[in-house]
ZAGUPA-742867 format. One line per field, with one value per residue (C-alpha): x, y, z; chain; residue number from 1; residue in one letter. Coordinates in steps of 0.2 Angstrom, whole numbers. Each point is the difference from the previous one (the first is absolute). Layout:
c1 X|...
c2 Y|...
c3 Z|...
ch A|...
i NUM|...
aa a|...
***
This chain:
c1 449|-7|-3|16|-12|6|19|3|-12|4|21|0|12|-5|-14|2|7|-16|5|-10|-13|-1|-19|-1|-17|-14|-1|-15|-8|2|-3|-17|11|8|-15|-6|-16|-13|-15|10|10|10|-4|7|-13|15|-5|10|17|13|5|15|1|10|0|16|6|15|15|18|15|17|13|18|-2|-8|-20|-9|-19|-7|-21|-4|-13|-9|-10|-4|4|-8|9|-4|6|13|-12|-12|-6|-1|-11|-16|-13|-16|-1|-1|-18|6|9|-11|0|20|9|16|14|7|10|-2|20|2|14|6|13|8|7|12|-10|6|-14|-12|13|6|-7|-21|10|7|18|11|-2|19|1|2|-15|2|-16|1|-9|2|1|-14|-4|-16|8|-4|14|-4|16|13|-13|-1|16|13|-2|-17|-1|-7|8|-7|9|3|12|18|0|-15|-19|-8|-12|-18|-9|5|12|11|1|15|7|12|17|5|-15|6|-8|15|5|-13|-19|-10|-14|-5|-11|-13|4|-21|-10|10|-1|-14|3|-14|-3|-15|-6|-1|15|8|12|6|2|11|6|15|19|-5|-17|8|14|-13|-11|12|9|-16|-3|17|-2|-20|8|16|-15|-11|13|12|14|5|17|5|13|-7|3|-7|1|-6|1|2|-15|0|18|-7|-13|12|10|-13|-9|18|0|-16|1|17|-5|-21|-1|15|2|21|0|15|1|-8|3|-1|-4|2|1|-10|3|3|-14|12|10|-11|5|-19|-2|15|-2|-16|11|11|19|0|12|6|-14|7|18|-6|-11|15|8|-14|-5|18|-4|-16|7|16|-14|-6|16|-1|16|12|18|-12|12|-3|-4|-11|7|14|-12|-11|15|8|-19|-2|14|-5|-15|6|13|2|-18|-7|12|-9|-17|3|6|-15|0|19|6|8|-4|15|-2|-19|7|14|-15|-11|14|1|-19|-1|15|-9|-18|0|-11|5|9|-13|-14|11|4|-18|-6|13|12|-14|-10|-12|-5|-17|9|14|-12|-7|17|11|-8|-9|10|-12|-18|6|-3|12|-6|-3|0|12|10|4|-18|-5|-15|-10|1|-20|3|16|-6|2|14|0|-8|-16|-1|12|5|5|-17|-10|12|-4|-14|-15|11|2|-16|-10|13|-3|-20|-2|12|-9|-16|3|17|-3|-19|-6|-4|-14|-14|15|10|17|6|19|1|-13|-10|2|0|16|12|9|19|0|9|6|16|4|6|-9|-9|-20|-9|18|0|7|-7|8|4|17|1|18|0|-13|11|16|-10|-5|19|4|-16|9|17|-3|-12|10|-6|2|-1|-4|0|0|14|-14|-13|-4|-16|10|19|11|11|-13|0|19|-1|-15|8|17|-9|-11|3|6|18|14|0|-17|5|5|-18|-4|4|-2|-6|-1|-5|0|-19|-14|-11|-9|20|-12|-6|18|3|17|-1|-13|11|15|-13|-7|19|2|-15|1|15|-4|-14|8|16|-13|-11|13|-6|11|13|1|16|-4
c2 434|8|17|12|2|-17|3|1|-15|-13|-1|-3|-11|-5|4|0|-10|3|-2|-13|9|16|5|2|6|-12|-14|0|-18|-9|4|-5|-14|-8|-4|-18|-3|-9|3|-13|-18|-15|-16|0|15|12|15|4|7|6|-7|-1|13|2|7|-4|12|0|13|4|7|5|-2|6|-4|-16|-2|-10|-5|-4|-5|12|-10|14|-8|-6|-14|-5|-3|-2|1|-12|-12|-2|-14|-5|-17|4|-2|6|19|9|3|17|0|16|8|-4|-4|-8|14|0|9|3|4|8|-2|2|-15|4|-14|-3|-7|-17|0|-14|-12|-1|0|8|16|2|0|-18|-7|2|19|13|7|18|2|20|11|20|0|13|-9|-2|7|-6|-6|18|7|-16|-5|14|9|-15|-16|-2|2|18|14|16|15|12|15|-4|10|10|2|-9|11|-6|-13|-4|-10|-9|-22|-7|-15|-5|-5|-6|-13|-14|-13|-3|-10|-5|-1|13|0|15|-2|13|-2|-3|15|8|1|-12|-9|-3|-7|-7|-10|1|10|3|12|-11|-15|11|15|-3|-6|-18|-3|9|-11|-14|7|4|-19|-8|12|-6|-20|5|7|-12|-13|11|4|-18|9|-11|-4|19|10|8|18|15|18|13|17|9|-9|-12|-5|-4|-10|-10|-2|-8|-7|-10|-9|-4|-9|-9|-5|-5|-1|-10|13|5|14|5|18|16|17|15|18|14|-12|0|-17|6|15|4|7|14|16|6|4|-9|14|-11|-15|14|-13|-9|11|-10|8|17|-9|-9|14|13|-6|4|17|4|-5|8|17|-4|-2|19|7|3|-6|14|-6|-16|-13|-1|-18|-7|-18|6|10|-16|-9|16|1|-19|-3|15|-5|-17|6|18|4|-14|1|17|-6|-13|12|7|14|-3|6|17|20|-2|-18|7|14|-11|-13|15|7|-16|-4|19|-5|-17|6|19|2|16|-4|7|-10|-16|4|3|-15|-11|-5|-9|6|-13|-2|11|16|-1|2|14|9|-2|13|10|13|1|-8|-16|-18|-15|-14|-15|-14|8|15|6|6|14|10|17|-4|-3|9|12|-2|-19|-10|-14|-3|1|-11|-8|10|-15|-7|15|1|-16|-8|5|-4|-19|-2|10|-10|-17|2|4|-16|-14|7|1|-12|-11|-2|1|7|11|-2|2|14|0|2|9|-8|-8|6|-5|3|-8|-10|-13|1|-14|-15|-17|-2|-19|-11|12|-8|-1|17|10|13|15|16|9|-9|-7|-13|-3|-16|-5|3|-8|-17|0|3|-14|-14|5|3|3|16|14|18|18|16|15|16|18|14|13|-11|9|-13|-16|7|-10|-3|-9|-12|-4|1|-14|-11|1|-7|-14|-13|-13|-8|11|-14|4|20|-1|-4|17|15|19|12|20|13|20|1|-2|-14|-2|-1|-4|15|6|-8|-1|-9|-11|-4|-5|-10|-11|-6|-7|-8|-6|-8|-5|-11|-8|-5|-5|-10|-12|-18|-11|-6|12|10|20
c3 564|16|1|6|17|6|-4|18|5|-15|-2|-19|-6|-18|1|23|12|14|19|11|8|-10|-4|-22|-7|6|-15|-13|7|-17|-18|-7|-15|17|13|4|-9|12|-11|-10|5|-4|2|20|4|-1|-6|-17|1|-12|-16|-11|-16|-14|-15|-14|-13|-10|-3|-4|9|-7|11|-4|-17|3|-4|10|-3|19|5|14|14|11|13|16|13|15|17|18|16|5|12|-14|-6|-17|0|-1|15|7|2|17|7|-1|-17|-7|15|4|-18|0|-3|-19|-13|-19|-4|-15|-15|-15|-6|-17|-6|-16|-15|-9|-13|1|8|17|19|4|2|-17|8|4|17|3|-4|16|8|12|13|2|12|9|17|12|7|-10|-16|-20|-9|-12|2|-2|-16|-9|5|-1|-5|-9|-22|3|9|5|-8|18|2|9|16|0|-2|-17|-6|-1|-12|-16|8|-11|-2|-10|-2|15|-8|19|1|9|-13|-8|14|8|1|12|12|9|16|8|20|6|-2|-9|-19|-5|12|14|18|6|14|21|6|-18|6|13|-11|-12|5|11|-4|3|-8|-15|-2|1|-12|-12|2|-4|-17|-6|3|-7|-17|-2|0|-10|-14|3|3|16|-9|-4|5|15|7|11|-3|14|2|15|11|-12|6|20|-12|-11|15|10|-15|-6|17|-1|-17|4|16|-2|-17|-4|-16|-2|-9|-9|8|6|-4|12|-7|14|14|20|9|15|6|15|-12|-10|-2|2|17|12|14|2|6|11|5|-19|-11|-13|-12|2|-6|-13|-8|2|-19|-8|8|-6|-18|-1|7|-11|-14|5|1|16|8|4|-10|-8|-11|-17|1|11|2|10|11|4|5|12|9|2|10|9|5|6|10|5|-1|9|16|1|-1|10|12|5|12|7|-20|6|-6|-9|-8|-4|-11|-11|-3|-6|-10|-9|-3|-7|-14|-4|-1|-3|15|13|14|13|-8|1|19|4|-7|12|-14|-6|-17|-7|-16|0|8|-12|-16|9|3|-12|-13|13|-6|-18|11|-8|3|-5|-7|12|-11|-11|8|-19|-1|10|2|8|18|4|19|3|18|3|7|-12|-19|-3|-16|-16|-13|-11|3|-3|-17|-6|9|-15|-13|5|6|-16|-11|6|4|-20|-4|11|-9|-15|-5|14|-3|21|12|-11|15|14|12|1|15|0|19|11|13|17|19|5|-7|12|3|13|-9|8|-5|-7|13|15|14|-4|5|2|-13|-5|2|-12|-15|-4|-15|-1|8|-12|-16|10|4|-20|-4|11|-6|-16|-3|-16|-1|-6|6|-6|8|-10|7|-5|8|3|8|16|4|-1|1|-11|17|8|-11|-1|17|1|-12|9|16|-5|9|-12|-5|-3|-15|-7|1|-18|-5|4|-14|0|-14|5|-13|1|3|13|5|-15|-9|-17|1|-7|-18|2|17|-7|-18|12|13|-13|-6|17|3|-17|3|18|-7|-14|12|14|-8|-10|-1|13|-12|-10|-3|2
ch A|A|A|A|A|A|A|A|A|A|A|A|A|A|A|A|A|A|A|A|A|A|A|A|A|A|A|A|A|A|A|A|A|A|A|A|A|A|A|A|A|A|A|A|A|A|A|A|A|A|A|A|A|A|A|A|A|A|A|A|A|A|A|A|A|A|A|A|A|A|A|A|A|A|A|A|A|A|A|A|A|A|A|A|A|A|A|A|A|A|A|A|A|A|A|A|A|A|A|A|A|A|A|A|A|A|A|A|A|A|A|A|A|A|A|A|A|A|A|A|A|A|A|A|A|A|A|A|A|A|A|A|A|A|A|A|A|A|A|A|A|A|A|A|A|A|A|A|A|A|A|A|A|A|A|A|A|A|A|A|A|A|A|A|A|A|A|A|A|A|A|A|A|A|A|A|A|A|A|A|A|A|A|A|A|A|A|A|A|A|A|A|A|A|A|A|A|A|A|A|A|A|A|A|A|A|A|A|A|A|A|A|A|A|A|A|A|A|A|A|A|A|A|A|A|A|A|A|A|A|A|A|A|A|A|A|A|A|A|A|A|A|A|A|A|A|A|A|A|A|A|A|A|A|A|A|A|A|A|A|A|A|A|A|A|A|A|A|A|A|A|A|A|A|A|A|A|A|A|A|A|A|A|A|A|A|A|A|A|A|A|A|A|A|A|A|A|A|A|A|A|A|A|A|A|A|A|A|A|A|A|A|A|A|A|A|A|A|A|A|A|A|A|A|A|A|A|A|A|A|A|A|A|A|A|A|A|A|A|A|A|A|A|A|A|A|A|A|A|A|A|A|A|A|A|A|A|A|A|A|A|A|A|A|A|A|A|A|A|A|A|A|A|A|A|A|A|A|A|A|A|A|A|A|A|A|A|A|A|A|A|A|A|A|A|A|A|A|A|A|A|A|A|A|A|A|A|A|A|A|A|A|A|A|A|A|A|A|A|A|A|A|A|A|A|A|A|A|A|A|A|A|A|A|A|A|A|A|A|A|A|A|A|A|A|A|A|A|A|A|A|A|A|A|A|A|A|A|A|A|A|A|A|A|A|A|A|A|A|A|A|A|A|A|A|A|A|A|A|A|A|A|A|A|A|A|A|A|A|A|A|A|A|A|A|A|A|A|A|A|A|A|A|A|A|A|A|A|A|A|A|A|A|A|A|A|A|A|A|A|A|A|A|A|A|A|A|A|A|A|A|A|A|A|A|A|A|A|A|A|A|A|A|A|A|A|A|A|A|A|A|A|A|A
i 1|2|3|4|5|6|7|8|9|10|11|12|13|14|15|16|17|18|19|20|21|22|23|24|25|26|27|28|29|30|31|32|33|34|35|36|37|38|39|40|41|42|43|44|45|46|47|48|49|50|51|52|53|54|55|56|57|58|59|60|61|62|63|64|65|66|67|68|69|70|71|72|73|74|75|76|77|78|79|80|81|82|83|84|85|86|87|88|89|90|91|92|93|94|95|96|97|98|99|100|101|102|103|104|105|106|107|108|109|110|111|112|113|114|115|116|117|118|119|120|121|122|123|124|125|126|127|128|129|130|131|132|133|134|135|136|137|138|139|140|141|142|143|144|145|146|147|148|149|150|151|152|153|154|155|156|157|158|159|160|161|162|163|164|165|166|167|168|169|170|171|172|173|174|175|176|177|178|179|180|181|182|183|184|185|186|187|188|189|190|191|192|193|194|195|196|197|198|199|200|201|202|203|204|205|206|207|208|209|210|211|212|213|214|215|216|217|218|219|220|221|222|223|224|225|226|227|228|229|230|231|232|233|234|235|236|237|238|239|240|241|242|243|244|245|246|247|248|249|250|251|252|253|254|255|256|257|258|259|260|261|262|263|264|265|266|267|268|269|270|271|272|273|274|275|276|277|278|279|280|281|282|283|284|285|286|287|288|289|290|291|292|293|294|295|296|297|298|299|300|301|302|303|304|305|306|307|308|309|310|311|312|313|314|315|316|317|318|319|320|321|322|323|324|325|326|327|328|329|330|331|332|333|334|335|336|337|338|339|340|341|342|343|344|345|346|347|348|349|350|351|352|353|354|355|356|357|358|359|360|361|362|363|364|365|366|367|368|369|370|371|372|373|374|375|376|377|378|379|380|381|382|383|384|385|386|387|388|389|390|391|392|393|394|395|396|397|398|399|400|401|402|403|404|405|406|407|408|409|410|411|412|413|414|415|416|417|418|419|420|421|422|423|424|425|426|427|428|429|430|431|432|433|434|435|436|437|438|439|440|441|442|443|444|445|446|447|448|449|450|451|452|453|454|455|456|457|458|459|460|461|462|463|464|465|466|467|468|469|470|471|472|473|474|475|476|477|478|479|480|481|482|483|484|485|486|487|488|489|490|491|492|493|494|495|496|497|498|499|500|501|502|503|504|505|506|507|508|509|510|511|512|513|514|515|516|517|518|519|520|521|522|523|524|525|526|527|528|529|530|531|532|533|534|535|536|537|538|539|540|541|542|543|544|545|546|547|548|549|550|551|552|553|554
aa x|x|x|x|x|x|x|x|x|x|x|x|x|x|x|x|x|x|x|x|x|x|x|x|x|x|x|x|x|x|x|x|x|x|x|x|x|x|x|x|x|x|x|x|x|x|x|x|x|x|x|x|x|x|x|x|x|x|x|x|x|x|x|x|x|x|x|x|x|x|x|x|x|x|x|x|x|x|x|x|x|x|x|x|x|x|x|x|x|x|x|x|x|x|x|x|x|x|x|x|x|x|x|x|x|x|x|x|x|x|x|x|x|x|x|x|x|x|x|x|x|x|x|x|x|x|x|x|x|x|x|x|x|x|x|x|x|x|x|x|x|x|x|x|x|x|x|x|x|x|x|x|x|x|x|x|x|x|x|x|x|x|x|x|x|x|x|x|x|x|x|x|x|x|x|x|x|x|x|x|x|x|x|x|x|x|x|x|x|x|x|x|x|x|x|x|x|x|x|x|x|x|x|x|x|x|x|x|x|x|x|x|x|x|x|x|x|x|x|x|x|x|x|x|x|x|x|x|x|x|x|x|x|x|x|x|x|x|x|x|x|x|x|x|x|x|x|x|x|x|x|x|x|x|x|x|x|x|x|x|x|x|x|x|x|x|x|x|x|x|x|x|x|x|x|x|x|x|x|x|x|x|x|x|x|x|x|x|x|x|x|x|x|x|x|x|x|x|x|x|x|x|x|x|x|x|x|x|x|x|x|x|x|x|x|x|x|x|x|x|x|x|x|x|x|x|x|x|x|x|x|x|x|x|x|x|x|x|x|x|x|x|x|x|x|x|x|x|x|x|x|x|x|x|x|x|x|x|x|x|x|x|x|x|x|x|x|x|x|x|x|x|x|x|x|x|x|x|x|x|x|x|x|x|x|x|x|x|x|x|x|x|x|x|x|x|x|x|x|x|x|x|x|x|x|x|x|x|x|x|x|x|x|x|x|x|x|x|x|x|x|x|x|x|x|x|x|x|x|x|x|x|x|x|x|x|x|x|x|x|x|x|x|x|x|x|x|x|x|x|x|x|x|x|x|x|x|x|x|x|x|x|x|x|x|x|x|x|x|x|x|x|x|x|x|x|x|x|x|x|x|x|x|x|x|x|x|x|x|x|x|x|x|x|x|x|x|x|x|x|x|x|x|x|x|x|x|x|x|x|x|x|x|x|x|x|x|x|x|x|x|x|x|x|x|x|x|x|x|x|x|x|x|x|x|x|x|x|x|x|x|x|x|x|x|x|x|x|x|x|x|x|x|x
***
């Protein structure tokens, strides 16, 4: 996690969603276990590169009464760009001076034990298998591993700072390896994973090589493991949705791999629509609309609301409409909305997000998600949480227009990361001689995408993956999709994400492939037990229904 310095540089979305063009600290070239070795080479002269680990240990999980023995595989595999060439040749004249750019992608696949019978990975070929990853971009899969769905689960406080080391590890009774087997992926350079190679950065770190790298890791372990003839699904969090989104086309449509479905925790497909910083991108107000629900919760949380309800459904449902209808005719108004129309707007925003009225007027009708965590406990030099508005914190900088960091990482952050670096040590057996990386260093990260179907060359500046999920949705008619979102989310508002779905540009038909899960908590909605007990139910049962064999009564 990067320092709370580069809050206003680096827009964090689990763990950061990082604008095209915005300067992060200068990368550290590459790790000492991750540089091409020319003093040594194969048999083409090619100087040596990385190779495959892993390391197999045993263990148990007791899941809603249910004990399950699983092997855990921690290791590496290698990928490459997507021009690369896997036959062998001759190396470059320049092959030491110039290597070819590669990744070492880390994981940890757990997968259900059937004694000494069954497939190489200890669990029958025709048993589900979820490929999980965070978002970042550039972020390990930490938090979803040893928050959600992995056999372990760090112990942390609800809604506010967890105190220093020891931190508790117990066994994860929402473990999703009841239902399925697990494999949790490091994005390159993050984790243990590693780059190397001429132009590493450009090879991996933009929304398009990283769909690439991550397509050949999957069709790399189905091999590895034989699980070619699995249940197949995708789980992403926050930038890991843009990814799995991307990612699904790309193994539908090059890898001729259907996958069974994908599902979306705290969803951006469309960068247009954050809630960040949309004053950047001055005539696009649909973020503002979109984010409004989930200031309201998240003030409503606070108690800030003057004559709040006692339940927040029925506020949701008065501030959504709201903010399709009234709200945006007075947006979209622009400088003709009268003094008059002005004041009733602001009146409004003040009852649904507790903010003053003058403060709303002199920010245009239009607060962004940054300047509302400053406000609305300014009153106590307080933050709100970004991630999840329910934690809050000392505000860093009384004097600033906008938050200066996130309280819910800077509450839970050492806790994950302290947990988990003790477990892949000592349960996992690696990583003893390696650095963790939380997320990966880089320059830049590359929101340019081409969208499927676009004309060579023509691409998109700002990322927008939608039509990649709709062209998976429509090469398969039968993957099923789910979208998980939490009510006081104020980096991916839940909104958004209803909102994407609701416009994908598929079938009216293949609409009811799509369903929707919302819990009272933040981004990370695992880090609320009670959130996390009801979220693994439905995926559960999501899985089991999605993955029944064609002739097969449900």
């Amino acid at each position: 996690m990067r320092p709370w310095i580069y809050y206003r540089l680096v827009l964090i979305a689990a763990l950061g969603i990082i604008v095209q063009g915005v300067p992060a600290r200068a990368a550290d070239s590459v790790d000492s276990d991750s540089k091409s070795d020319c003093t040594k080479s194969d048999k083409n002269g090619s100087p040596e590169h990385f190779k495959a680990e892993e390391q197999t240990t045993r263990g148990s999980v007791t899941v809603g009464g249910q004990h399950i023995d699983y092997e855990a595989h921690a290791g590496t595999l290698v990928v490459h760009p997507k021009d690369w060439d896997d036959v062998p040749q001759n190396a470059p004249p320049d092959e030491c001076k110039n290597p070819r750019p590669e990744a070492s992608m880390f994981y940890v696949a757990y997968f259900k034990s059937q004694g000494d019978k069954g497939a190489k990975s200890g669990s029958p070929p025709e048993r589900a298998i979820t490929f999980i990853f965070n978002g970042g971009p550039g972020s390990a899969t930490v938090w979803l591993h040893m928050g959600a769905f992995g056999p372990k689960r760090v112990v942390t406080a609800d809604d506010t700072h967890t105190p220093a080391a020891p931190y508790g590890l117990v066994n994860n009774n929402y473990s999703l390896l009841d239902v399925s087997d697990l494999v949790f992926i490091d994005a390159p350079g993050a984790g243990f994973s590693r780059i190397a190679g001429k132009d590493r950065e450009k090879a991996f770190y933009g929304v398009d090589p990283d769909a690439q790298a991550f397509a050949n890791f999957v069709v790399e372990f189905l091999s590895k493991y034989g699980r070619w003839n699995s249940p197949k699904y995708l789980f992403g969090e926050s930038y890991g949705t843009t990814r799995a989104a991307a990612l699904i086309s790309v193994l539908e449509t090059e890898k001729l791999v259907d996958f069974n479905g994908v599902m979306l925790l705290s969803q951006i497909l469309n960068f247009d629509n954050s809630a960040d910083q949309p004053e950047l991108n001055p005539g696009v107000d649909l973020p503002y609309q979109l984010m409004l629900p989930t200031l309201a919760a998240s003030a409503w949380y606070h108690h800030k609301l003057p004559n709040a309800p006692a339940e927040l459904a029925p506020l949701l449902k008065e501030v959504e409409a709201y903010a399709m209808n009234q709200y945006a005719l007075a947006l979209a108004a622009g400088a003709t909305l009268s003094t008059e129309q002005r004041a009733a707007v602001a009146a409004k925003l003040h009852d649904y997000t507790g903010l003053p009225v003058d403060y709303i007027l002199k920010a245009d009708l239009r607060v962004n998600g940054p300047m509302f965590e400053k406000t609305l406990q300014q009153d106590t030099d307080t933050t709100t949480g970004r991630l999840d508005a329910r934690f809050a914190g000392p505000t860093i900088d009384p004097l600033s227009k906008q938050a200066d960091y996130d309280p819910q990482i800077a509450a839970i952050g050492s806790a994950y990361v302290s947990v988990f670096n003790n477990y892949v040590r000592k349960e996992l057996k690696f990583g003893q001689d390696k650095i963790y990386r939380p997320f990966a260093d880089f320059k830049e990260w590359d929101l340019k995408h081409n969208v499927p179907g676009g004309q060579p060359g023509q691409q998109q500046q700002l990322a927008n993956v939608m039509p990649d999920l709709a062209v998976a949705m429509k090469y398969n008619p039968g993957l099923y999709v789910m979208l998980i979102g939490g009510y006081f989310d104020i980096a991916t508002p839940y909104y958004e994400g209803i909102y994407e779905m609701q416009h994908l540009t598929i079938p009216v038909s293949l609409q009811k492939n799509i369903e929707y899960a919302y819990y009272q908590s933040g981004h990370m909605i695992y880090a609320h037990e009670e959130a996390l007990q009801a979220l693994h139910a439905r995926i559960a049962e999501f899985i089991r229904r999605s993955s029944t064999p064609v002739g097969t009564a449900h």
